[in-house]
Every structure is written in structure tokens, then in C-alpha cells.
N, CA and C atoms as a LAMMPS dump frame, in Angstrom:
ITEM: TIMESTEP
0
ITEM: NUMBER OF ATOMS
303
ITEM: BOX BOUNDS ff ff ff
-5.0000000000000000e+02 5.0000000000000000e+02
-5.0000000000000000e+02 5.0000000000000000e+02
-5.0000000000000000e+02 5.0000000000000000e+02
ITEM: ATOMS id mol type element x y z
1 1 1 N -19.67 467.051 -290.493
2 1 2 C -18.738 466.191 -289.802
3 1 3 C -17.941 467.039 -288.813
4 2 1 N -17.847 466.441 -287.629
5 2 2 C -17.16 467.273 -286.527
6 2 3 C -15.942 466.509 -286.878
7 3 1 N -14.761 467.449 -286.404
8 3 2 C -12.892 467.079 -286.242
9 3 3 C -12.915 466.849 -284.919
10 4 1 N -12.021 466.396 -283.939
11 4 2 C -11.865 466.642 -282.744
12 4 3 C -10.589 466.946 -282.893
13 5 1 N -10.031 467.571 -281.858
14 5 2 C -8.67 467.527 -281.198
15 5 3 C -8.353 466.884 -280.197
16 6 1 N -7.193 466.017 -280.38
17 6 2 C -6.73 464.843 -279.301
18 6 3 C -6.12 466.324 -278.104
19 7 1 N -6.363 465.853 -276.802
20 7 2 C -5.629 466.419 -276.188
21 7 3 C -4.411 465.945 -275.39
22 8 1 N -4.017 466.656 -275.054
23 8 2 C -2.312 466.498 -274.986
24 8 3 C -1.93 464.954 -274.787
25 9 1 N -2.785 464.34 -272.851
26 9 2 C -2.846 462.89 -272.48
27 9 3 C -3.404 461.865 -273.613
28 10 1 N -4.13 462.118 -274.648
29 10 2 C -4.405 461.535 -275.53
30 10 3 C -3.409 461.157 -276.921
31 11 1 N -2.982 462.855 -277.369
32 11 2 C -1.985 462.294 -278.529
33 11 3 C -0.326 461.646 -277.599
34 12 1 N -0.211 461.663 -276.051
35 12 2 C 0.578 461.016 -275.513
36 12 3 C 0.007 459.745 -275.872
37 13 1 N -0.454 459.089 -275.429
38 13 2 C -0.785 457.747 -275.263
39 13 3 C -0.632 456.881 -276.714
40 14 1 N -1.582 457.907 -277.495
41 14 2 C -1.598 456.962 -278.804
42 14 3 C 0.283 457.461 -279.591
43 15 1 N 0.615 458.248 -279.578
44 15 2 C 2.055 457.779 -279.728
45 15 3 C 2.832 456.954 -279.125
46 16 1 N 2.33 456.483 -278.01
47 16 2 C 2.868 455.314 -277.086
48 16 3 C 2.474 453.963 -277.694
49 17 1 N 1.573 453.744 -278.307
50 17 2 C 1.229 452.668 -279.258
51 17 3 C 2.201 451.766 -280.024
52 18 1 N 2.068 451.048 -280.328
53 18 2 C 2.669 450.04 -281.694
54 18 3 C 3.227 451.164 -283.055
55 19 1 N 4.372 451.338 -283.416
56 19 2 C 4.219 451.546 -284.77
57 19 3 C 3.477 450.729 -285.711
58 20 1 N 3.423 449.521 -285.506
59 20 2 C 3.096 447.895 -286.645
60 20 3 C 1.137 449.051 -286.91
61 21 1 N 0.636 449.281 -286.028
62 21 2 C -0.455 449.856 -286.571
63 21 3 C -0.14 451.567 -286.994
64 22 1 N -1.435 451.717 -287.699
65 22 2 C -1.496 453.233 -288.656
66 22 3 C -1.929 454.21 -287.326
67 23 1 N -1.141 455.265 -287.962
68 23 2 C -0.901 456.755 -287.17
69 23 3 C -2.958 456.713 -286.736
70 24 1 N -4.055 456.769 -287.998
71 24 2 C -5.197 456.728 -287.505
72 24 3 C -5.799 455.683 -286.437
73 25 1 N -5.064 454.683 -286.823
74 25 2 C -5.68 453.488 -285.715
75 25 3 C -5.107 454.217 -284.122
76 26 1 N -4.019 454.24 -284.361
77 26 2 C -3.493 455.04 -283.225
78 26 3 C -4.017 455.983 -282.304
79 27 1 N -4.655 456.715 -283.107
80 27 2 C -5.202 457.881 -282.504
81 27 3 C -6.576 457.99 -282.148
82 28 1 N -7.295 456.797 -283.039
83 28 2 C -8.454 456.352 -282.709
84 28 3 C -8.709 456.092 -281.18
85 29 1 N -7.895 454.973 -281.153
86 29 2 C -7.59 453.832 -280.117
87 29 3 C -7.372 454.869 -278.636
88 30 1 N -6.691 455.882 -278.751
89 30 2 C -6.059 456.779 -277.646
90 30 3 C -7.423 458.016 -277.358
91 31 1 N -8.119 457.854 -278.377
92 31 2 C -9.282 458.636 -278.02
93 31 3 C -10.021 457.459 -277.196
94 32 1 N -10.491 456.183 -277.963
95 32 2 C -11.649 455.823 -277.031
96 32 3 C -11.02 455.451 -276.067
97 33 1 N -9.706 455.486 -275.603
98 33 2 C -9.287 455.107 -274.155
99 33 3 C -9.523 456.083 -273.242
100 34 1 N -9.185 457.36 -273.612
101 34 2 C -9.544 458.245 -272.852
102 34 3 C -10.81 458.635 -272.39
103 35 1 N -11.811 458.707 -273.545
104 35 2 C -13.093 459.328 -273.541
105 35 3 C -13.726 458.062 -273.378
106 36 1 N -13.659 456.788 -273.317
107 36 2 C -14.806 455.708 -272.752
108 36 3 C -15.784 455.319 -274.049
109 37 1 N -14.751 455.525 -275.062
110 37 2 C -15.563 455.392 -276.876
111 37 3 C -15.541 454.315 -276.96
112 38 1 N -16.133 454.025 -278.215
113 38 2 C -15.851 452.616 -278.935
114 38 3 C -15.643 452.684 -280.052
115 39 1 N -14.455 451.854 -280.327
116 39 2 C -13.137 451.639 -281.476
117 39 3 C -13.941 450.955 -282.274
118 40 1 N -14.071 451.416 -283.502
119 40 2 C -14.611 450.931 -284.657
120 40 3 C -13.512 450.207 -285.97
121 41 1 N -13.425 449.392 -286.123
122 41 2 C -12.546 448.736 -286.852
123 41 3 C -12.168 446.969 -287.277
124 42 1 N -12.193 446.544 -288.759
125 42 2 C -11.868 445.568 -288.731
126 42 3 C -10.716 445.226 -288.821
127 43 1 N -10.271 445.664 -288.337
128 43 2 C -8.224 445.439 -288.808
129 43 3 C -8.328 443.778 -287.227
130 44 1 N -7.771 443.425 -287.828
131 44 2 C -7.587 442.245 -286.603
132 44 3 C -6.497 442.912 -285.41
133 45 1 N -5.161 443.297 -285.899
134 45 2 C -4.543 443.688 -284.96
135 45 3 C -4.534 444.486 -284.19
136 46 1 N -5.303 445.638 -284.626
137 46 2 C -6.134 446.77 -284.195
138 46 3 C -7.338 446.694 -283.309
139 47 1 N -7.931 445.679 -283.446
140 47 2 C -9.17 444.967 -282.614
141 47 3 C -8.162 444.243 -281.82
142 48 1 N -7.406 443.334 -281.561
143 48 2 C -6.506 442.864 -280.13
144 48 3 C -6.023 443.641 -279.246
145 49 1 N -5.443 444.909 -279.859
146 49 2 C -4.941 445.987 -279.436
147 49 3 C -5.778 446.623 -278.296
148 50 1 N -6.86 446.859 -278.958
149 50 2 C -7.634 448.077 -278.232
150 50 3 C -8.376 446.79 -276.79
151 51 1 N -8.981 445.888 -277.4
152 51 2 C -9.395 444.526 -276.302
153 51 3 C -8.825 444.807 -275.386
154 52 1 N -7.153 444.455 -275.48
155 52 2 C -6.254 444.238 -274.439
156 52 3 C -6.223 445.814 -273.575
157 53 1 N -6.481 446.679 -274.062
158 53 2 C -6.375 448.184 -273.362
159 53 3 C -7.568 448.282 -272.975
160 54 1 N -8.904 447.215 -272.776
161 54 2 C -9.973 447.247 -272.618
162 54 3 C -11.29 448.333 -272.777
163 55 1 N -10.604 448.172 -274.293
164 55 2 C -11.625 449.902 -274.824
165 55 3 C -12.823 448.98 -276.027
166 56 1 N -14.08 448.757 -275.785
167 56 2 C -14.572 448.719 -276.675
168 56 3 C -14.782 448.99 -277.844
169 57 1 N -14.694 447.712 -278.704
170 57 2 C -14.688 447.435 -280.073
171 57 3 C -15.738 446.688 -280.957
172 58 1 N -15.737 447.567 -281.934
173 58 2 C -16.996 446.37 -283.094
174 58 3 C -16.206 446.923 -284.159
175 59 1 N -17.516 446.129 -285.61
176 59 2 C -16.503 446.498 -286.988
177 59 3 C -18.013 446.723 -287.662
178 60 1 N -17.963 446.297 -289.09
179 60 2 C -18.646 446.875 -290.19
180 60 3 C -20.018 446.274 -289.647
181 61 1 N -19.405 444.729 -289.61
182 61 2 C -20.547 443.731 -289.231
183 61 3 C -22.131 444.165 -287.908
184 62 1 N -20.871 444.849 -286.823
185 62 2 C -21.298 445.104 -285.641
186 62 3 C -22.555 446.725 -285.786
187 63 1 N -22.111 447.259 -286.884
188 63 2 C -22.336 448.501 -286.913
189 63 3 C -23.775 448.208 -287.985
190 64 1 N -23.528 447.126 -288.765
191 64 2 C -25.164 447.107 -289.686
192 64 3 C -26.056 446.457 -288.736
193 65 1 N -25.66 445.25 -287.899
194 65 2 C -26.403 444.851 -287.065
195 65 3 C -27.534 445.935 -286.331
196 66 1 N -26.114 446.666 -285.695
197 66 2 C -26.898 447.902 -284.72
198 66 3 C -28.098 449.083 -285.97
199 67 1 N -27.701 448.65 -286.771
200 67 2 C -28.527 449.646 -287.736
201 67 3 C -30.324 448.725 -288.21
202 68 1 N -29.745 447.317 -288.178
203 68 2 C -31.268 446.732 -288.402
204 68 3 C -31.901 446.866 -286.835
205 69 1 N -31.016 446.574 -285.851
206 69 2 C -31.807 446.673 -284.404
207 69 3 C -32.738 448.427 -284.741
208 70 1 N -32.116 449.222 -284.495
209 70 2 C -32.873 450.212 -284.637
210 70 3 C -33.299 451.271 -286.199
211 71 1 N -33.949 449.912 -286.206
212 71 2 C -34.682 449.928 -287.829
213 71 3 C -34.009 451.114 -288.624
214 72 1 N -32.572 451.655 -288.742
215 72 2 C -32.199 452.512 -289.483
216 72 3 C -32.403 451.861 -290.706
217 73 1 N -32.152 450.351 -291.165
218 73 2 C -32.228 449.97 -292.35
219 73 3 C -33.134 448.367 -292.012
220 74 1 N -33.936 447.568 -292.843
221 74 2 C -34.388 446.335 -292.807
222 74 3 C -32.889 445.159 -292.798
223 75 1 N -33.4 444.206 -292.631
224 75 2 C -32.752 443.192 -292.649
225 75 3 C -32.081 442.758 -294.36
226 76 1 N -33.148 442.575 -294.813
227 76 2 C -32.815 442.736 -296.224
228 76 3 C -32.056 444.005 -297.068
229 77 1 N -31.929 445.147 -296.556
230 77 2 C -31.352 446.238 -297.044
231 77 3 C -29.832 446.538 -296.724
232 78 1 N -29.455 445.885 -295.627
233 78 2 C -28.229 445.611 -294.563
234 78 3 C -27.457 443.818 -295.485
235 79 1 N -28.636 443.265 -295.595
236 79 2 C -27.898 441.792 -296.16
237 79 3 C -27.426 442.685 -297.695
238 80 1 N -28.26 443.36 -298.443
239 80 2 C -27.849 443.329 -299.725
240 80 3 C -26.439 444.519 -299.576
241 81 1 N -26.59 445.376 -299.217
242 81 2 C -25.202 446.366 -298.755
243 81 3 C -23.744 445.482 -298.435
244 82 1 N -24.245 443.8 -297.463
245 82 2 C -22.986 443.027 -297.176
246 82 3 C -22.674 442.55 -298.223
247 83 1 N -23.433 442.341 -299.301
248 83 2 C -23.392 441.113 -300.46
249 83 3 C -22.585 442.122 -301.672
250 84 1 N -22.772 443.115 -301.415
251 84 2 C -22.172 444.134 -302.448
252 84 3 C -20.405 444.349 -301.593
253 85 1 N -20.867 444.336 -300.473
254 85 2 C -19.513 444.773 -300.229
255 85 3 C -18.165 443.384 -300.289
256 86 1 N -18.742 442.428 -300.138
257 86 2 C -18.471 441.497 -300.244
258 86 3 C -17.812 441.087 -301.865
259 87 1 N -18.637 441.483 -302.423
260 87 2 C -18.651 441.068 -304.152
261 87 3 C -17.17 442.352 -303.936
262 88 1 N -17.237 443.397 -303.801
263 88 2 C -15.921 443.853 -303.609
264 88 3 C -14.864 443.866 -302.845
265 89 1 N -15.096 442.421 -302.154
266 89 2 C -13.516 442.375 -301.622
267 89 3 C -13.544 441.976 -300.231
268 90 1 N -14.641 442.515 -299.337
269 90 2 C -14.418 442.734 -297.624
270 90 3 C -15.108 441.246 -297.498
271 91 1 N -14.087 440.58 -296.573
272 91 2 C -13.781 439.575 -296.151
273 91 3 C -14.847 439.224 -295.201
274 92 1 N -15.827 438.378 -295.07
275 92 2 C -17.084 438.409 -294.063
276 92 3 C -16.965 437.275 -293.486
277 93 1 N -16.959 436.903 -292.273
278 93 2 C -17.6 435.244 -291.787
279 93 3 C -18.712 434.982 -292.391
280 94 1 N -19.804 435.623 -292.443
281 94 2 C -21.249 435.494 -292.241
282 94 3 C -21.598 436.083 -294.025
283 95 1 N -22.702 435.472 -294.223
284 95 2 C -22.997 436.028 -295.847
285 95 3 C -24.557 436.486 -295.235
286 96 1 N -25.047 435.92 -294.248
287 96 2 C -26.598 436.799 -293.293
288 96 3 C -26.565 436.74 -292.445
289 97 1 N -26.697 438.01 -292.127
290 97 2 C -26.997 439.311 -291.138
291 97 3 C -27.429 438.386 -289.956
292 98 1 N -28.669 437.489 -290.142
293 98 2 C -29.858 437.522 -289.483
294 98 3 C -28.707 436.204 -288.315
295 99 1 N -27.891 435.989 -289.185
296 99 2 C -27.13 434.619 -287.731
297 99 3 C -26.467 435.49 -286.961
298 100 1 N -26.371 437.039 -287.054
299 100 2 C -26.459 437.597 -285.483
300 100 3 C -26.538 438.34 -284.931
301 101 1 N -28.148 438.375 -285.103
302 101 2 C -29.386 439.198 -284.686
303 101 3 C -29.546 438.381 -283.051
């Protein structure tokens, strides 16, 4: 696992942020603004946030999708991973994958 270091215009910005979100969302958010990333996260307010600063965003959902597109995992291997995660707690629209493929 690589660390990065925010640089200077970066940990500026994301201290310029909302307190109402976390020091990590923060700093997330101030990286992909700078560097042209994409903000990974289901936090709702955290996903409006970054929208409105027009930094691309997806979440858990967005990220298995992209994993059956390039066959990292089947369709069925991605549905049963949601159904587990689900059975513990994470809040889903969708119970299959495949409505949006």
C-alpha cells in the first residue's frame, strides 16, 4: 500500500472544507480535486460535497460493478459479496448487481 502526502495547496483546501464531514473525507476530497481523482465513498454528504466541487465520485456499488465489467470477479461472485455485506448492515438500493450493468 502506497501513503501519499497531501501537498501544501491540497492539505489547504481540504481544511477549507466542512467540519460536519471527517478529517479523512476531507482530505480525500482535496486530493481528488487537485489531482483529477475519483472520490470513493458512500457517505451521502460526502458524495454532494465532492459533486458540487465537481470531482468525481462512485461508492461500493460503483466499484463491484467496475470489477464484473473487467471480469476481476463474475456477476454471481460480486452479487454474493453484496448479499453478505448487506446481511451485515450496508444499506443497498439494489439486491442485483446485474440492474446496473
Amino acid at each position: 500500500m502506497q501513503i501519499i502526502e497531501l501537498n501544501p495547496s491540497e492539505n489547504k483546501f481540504a481544511t477549507s472544507l466542512s467540519s460536519t464531514l471527517g478529517a479523512g473525507e476531507r482530505t480525500c476530497i482535496g486530493v481528488a480535486k487537485h489531482r483529477q481523482g475519483l472520490f470513493v465513498t458512500d457517505d451521502r454528504k460526502a458524495r454532494q460535497v465532492a459533486l458540487d466541487l465537481v470531482i468525481k465520485v462512485t461508492g461500493t456499488l460503483g466499484i463491484l460493478v467496475v470489477a464484473i465489467e473487467r471480469k476481476i470477479c463474475t456477476l454471481k461472485d460480486a452479487n454474493d459479496t453484496l448479499a453478505k455485506m448487506i446481511q451485515f448492515g450496508y444499506h443497498s438500493p439494489v439486491d442485483d448487481l446485474k440492474e446496473l450493468l
